[in-house]
PDB file with one MODEL, atoms N, CA, C and O in Angstrom:
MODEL        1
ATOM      1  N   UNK A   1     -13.664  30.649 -14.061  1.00  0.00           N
ATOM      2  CA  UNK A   1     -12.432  30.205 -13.445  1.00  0.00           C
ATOM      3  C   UNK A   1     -12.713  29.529 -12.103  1.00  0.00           C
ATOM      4  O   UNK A   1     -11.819  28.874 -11.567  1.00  0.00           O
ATOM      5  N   UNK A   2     -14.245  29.694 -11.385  1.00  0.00           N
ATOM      6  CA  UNK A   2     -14.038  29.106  -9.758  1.00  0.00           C
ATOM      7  C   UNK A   2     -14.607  28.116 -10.179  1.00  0.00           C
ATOM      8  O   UNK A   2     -13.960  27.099  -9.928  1.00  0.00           O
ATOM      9  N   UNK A   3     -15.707  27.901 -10.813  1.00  0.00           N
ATOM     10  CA  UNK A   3     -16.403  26.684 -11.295  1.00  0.00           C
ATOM     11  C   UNK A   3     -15.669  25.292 -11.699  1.00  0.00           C
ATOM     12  O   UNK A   3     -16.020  24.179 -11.305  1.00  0.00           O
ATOM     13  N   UNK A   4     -14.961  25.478 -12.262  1.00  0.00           N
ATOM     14  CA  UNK A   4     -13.709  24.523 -12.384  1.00  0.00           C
ATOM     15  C   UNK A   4     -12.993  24.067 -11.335  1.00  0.00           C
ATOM     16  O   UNK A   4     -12.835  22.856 -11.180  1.00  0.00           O
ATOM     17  N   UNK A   5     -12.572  24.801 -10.648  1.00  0.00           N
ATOM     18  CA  UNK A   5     -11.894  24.889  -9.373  1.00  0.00           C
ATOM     19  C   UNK A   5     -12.630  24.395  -8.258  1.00  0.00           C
ATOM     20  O   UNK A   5     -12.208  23.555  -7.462  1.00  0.00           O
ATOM     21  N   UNK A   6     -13.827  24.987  -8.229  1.00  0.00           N
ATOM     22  CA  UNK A   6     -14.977  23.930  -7.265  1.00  0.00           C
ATOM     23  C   UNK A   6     -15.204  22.441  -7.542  1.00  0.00           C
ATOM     24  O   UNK A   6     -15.296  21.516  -6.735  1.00  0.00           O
ATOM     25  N   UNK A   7     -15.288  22.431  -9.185  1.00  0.00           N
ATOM     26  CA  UNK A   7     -15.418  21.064  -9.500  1.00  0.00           C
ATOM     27  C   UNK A   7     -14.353  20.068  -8.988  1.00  0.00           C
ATOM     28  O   UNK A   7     -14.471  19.100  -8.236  1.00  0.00           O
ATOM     29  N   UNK A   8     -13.470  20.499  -9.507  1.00  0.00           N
ATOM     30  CA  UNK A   8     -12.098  19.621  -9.057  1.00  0.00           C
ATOM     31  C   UNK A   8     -12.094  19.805  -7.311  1.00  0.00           C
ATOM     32  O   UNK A   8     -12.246  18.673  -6.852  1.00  0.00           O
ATOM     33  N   UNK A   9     -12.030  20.360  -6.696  1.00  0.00           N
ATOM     34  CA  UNK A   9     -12.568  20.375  -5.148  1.00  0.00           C
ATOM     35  C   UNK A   9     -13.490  19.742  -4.824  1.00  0.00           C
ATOM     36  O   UNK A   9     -13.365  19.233  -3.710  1.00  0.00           O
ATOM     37  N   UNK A  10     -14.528  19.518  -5.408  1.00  0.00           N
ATOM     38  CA  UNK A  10     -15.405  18.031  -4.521  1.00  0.00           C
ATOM     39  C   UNK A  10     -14.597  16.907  -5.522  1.00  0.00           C
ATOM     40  O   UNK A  10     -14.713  15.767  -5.071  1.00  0.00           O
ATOM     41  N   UNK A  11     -13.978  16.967  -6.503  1.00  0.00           N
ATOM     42  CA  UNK A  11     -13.579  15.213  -6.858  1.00  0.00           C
ATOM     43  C   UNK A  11     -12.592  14.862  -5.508  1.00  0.00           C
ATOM     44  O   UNK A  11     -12.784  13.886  -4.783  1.00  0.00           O
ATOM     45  N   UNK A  12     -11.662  15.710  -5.351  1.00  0.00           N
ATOM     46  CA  UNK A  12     -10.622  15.553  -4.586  1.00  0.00           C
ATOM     47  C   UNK A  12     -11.100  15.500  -3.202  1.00  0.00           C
ATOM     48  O   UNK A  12     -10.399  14.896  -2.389  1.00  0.00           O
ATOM     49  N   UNK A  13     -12.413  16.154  -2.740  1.00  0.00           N
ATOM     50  CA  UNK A  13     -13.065  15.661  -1.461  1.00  0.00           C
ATOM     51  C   UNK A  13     -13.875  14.371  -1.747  1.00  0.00           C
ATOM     52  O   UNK A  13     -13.835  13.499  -0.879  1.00  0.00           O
ATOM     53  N   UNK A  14     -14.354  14.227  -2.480  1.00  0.00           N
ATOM     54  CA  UNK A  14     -15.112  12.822  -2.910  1.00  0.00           C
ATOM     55  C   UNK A  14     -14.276  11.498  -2.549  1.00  0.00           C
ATOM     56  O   UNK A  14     -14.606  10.463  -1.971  1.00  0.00           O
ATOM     57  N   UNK A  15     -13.014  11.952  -3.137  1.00  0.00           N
ATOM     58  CA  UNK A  15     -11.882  10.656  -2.953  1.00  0.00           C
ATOM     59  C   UNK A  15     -11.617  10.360  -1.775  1.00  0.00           C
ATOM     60  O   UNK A  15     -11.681   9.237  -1.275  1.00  0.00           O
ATOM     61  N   UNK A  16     -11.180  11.750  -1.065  1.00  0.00           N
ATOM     62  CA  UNK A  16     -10.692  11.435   0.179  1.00  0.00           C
ATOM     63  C   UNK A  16     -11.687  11.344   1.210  1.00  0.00           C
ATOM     64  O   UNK A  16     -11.305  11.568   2.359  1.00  0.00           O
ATOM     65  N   UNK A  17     -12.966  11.039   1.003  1.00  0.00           N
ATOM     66  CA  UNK A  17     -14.012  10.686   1.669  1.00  0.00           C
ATOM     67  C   UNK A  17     -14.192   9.623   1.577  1.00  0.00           C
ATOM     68  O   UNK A  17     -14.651   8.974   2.517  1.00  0.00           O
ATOM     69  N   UNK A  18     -13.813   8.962   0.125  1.00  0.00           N
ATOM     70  CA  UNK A  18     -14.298   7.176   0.008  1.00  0.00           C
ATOM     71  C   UNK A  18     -13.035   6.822   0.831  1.00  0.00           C
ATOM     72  O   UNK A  18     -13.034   5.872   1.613  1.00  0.00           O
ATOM     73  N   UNK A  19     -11.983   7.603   0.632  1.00  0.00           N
ATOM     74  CA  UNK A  19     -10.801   6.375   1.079  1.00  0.00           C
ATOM     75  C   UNK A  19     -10.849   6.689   2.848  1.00  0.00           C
ATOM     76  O   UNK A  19     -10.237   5.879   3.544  1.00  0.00           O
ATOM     77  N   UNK A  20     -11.398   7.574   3.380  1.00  0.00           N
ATOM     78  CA  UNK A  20     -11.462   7.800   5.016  1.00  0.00           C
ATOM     79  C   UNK A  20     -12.500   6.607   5.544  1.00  0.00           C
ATOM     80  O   UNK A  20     -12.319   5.971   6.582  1.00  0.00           O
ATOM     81  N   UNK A  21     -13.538   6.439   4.701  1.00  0.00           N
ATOM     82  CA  UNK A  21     -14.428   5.270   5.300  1.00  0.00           C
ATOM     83  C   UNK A  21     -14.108   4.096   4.876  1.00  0.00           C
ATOM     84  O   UNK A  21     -14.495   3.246   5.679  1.00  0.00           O
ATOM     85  N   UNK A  22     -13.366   3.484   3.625  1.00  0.00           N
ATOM     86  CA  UNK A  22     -13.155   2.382   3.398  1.00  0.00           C
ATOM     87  C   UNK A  22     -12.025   1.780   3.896  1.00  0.00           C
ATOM     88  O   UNK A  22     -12.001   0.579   4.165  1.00  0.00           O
ATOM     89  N   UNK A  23     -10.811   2.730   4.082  1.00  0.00           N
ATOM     90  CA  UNK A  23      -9.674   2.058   4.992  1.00  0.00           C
ATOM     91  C   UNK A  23      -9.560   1.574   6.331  1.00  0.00           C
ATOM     92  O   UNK A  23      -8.929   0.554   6.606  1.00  0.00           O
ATOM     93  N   UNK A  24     -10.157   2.282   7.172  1.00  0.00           N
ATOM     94  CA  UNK A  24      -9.923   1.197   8.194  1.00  0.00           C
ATOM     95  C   UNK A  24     -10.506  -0.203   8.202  1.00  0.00           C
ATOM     96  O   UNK A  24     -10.122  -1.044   9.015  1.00  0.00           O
ATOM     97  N   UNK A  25     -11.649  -0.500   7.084  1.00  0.00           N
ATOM     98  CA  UNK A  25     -11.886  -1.501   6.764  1.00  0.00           C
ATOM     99  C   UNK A  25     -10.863  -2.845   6.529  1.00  0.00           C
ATOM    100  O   UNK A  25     -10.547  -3.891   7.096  1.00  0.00           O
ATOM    101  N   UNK A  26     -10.575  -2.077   5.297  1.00  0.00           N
ATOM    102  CA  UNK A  26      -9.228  -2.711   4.613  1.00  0.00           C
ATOM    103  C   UNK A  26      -7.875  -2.483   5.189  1.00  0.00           C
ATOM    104  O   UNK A  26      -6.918  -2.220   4.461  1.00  0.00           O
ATOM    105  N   UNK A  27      -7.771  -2.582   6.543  1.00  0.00           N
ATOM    106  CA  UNK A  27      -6.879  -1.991   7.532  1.00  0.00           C
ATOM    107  C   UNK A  27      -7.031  -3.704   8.141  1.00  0.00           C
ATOM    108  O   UNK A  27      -6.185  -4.596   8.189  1.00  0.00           O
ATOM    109  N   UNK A  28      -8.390  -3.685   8.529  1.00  0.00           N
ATOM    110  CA  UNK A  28      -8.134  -5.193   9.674  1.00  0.00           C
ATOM    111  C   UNK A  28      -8.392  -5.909   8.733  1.00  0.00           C
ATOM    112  O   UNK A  28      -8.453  -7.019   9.261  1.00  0.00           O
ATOM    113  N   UNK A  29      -8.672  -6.093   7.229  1.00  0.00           N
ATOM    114  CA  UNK A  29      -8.191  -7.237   6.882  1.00  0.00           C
ATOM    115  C   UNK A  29      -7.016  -7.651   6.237  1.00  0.00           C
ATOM    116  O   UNK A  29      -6.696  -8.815   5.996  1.00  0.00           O
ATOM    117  N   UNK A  30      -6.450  -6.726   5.997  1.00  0.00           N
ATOM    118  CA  UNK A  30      -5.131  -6.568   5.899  1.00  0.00           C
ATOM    119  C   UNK A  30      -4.263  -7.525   7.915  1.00  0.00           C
ATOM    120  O   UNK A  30      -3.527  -8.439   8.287  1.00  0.00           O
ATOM    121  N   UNK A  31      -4.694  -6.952   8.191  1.00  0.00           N
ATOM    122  CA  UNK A  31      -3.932  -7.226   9.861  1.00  0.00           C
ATOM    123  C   UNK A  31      -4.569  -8.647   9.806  1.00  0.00           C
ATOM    124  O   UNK A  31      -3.805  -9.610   9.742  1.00  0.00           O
ATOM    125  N   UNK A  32      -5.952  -8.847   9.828  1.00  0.00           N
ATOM    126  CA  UNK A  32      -5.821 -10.417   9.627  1.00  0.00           C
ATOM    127  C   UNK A  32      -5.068 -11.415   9.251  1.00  0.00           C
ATOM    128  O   UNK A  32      -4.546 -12.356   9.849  1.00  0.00           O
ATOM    129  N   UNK A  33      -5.109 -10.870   7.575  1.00  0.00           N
ATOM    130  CA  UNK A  33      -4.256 -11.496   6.823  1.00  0.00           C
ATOM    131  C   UNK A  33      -2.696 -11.847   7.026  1.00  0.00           C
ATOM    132  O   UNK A  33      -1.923 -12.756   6.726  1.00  0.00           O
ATOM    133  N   UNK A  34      -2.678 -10.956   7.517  1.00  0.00           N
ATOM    134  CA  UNK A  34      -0.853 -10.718   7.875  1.00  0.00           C
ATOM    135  C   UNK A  34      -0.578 -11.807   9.122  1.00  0.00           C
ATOM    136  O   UNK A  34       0.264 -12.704   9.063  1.00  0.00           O
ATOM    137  N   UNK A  35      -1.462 -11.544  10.261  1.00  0.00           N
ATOM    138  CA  UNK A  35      -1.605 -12.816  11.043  1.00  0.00           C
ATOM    139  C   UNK A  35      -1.468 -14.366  11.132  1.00  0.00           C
ATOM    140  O   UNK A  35      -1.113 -15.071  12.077  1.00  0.00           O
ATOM    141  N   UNK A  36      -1.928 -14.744   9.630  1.00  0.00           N
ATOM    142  CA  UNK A  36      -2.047 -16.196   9.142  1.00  0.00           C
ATOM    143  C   UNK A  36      -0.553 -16.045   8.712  1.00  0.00           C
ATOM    144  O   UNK A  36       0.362 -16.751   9.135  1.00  0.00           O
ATOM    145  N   UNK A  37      -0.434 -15.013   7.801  1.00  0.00           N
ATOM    146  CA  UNK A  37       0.505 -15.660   7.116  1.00  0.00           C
ATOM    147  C   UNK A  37       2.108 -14.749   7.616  1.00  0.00           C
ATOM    148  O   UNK A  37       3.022 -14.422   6.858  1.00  0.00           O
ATOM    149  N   UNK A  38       2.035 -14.575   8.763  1.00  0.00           N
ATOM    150  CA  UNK A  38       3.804 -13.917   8.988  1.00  0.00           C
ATOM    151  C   UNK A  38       4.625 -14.679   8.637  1.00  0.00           C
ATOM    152  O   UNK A  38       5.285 -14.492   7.615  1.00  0.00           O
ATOM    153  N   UNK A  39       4.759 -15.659   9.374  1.00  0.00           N
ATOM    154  CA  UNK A  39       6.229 -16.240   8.790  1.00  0.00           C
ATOM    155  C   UNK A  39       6.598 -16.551   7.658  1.00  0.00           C
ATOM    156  O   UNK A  39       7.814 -16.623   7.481  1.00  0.00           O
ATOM    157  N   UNK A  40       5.759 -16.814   6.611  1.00  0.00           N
ATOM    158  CA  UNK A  40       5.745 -17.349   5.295  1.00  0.00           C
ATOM    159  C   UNK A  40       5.854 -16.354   4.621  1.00  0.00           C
ATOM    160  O   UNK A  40       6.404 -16.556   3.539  1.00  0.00           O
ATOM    161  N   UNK A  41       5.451 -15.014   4.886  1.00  0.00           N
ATOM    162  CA  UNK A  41       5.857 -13.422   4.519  1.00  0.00           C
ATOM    163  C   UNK A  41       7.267 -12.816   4.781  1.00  0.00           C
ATOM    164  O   UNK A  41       7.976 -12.125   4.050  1.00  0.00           O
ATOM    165  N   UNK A  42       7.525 -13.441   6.472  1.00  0.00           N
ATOM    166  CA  UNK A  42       9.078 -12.701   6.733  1.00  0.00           C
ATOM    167  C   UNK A  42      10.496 -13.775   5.483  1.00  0.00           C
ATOM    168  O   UNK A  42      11.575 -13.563   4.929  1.00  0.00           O
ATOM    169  N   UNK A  43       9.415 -14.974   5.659  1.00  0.00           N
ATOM    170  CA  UNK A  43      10.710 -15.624   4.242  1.00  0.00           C
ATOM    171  C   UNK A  43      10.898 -15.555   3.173  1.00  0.00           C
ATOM    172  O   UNK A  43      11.944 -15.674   2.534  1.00  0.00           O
ATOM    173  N   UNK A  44       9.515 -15.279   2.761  1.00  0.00           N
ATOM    174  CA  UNK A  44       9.589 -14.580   1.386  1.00  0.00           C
ATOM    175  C   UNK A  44      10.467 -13.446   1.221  1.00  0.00           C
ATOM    176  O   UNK A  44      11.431 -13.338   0.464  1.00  0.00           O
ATOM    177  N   UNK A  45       9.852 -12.379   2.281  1.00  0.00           N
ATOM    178  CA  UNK A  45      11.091 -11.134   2.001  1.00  0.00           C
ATOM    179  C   UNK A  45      12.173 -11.400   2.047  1.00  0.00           C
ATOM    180  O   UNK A  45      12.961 -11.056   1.166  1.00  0.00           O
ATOM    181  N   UNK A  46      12.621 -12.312   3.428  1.00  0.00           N
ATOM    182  CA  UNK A  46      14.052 -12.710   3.501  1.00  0.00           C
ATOM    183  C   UNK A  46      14.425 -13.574   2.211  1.00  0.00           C
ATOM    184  O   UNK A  46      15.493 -14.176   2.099  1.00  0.00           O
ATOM    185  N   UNK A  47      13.777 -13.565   1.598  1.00  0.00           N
ATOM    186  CA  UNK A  47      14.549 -14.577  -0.033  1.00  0.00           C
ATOM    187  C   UNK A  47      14.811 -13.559  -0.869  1.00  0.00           C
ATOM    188  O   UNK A  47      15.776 -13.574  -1.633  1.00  0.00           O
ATOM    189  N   UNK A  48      13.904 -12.521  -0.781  1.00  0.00           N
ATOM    190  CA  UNK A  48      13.777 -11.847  -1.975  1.00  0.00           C
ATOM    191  C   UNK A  48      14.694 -10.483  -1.754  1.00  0.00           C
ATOM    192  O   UNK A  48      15.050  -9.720  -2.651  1.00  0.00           O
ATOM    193  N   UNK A  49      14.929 -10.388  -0.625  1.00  0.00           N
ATOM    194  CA  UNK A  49      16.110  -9.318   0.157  1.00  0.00           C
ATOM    195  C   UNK A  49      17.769 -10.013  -0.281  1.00  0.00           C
ATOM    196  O   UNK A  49      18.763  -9.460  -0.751  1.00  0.00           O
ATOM    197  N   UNK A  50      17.506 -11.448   0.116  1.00  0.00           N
ATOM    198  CA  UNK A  50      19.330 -11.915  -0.102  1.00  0.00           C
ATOM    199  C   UNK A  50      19.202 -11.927  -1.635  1.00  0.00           C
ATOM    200  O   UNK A  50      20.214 -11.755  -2.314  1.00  0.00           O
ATOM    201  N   UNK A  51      18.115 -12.104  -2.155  1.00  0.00           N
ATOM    202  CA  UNK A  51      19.125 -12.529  -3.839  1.00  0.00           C
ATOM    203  C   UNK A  51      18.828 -10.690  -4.267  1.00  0.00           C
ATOM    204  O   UNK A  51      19.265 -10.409  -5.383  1.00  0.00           O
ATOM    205  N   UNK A  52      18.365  -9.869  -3.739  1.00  0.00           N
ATOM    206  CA  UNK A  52      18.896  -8.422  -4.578  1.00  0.00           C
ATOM    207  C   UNK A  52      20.206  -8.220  -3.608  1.00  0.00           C
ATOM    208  O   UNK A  52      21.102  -7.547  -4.118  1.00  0.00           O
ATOM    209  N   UNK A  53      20.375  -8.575  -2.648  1.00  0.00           N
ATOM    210  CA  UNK A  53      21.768  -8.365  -2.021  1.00  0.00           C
ATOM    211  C   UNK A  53      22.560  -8.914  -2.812  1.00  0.00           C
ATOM    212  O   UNK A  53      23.409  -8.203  -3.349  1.00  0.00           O
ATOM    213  N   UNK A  54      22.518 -10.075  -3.054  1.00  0.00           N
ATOM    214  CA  UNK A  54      23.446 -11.211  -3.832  1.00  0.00           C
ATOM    215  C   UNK A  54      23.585 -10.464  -5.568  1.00  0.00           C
ATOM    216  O   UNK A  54      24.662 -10.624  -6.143  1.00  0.00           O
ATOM    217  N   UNK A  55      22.748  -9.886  -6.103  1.00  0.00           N
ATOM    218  CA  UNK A  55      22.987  -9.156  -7.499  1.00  0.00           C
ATOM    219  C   UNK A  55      23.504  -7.705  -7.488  1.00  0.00           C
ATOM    220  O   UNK A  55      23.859  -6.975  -8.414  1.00  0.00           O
ATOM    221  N   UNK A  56      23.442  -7.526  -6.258  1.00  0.00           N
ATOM    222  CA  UNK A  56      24.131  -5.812  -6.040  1.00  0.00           C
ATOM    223  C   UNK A  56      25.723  -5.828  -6.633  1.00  0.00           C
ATOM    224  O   UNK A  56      26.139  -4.893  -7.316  1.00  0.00           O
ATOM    225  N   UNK A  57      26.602  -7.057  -6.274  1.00  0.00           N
ATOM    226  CA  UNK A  57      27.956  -6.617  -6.372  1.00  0.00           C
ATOM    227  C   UNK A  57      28.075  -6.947  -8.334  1.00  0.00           C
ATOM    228  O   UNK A  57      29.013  -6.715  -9.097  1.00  0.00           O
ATOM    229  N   UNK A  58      27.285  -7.297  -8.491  1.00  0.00           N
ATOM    230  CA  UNK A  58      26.939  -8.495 -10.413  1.00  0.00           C
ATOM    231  C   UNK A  58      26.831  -6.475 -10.940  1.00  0.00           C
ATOM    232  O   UNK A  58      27.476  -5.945 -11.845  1.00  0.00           O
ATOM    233  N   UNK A  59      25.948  -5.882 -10.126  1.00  0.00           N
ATOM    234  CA  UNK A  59      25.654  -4.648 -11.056  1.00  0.00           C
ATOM    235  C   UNK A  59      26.610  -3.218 -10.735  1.00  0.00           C
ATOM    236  O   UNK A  59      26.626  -2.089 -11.224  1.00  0.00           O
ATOM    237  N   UNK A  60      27.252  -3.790  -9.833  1.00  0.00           N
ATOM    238  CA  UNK A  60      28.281  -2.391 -10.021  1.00  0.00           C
ATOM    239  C   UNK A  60      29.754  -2.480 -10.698  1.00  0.00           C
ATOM    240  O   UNK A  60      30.445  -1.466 -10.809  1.00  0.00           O
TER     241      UNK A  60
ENDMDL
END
């Protein structure tokens, strides 16, 4: 019964070990990215925000 239980205890430390060293990685390029492209991101959302606004009153 612990053997199992150990096992599954290092997968679940294993994971959260890859993802503690690889995210802040993928943190600044993420923030990079976001850099180039804000405004072309805030309009996208803002398009994609008014037309589910605009289908809200179609679905009730």
């Amino acid at each position: 019964m612990t053997i199992p239980l150990i096992l599954v205890g290092l997968v679940y430390a294993s994971v959260g070990g890859t993802l503690l060293i690889t995210n802040p990685k993928r943190i600044v390029t993420y923030q990079e990215a976001y850099q180039k492209i804000r405004l072309s991101s805030y309009n996208q959302k803002k398009a994609r925000t008014d037309k589910f606004i605009s289908d809200c009153p179609k679905t009730l």
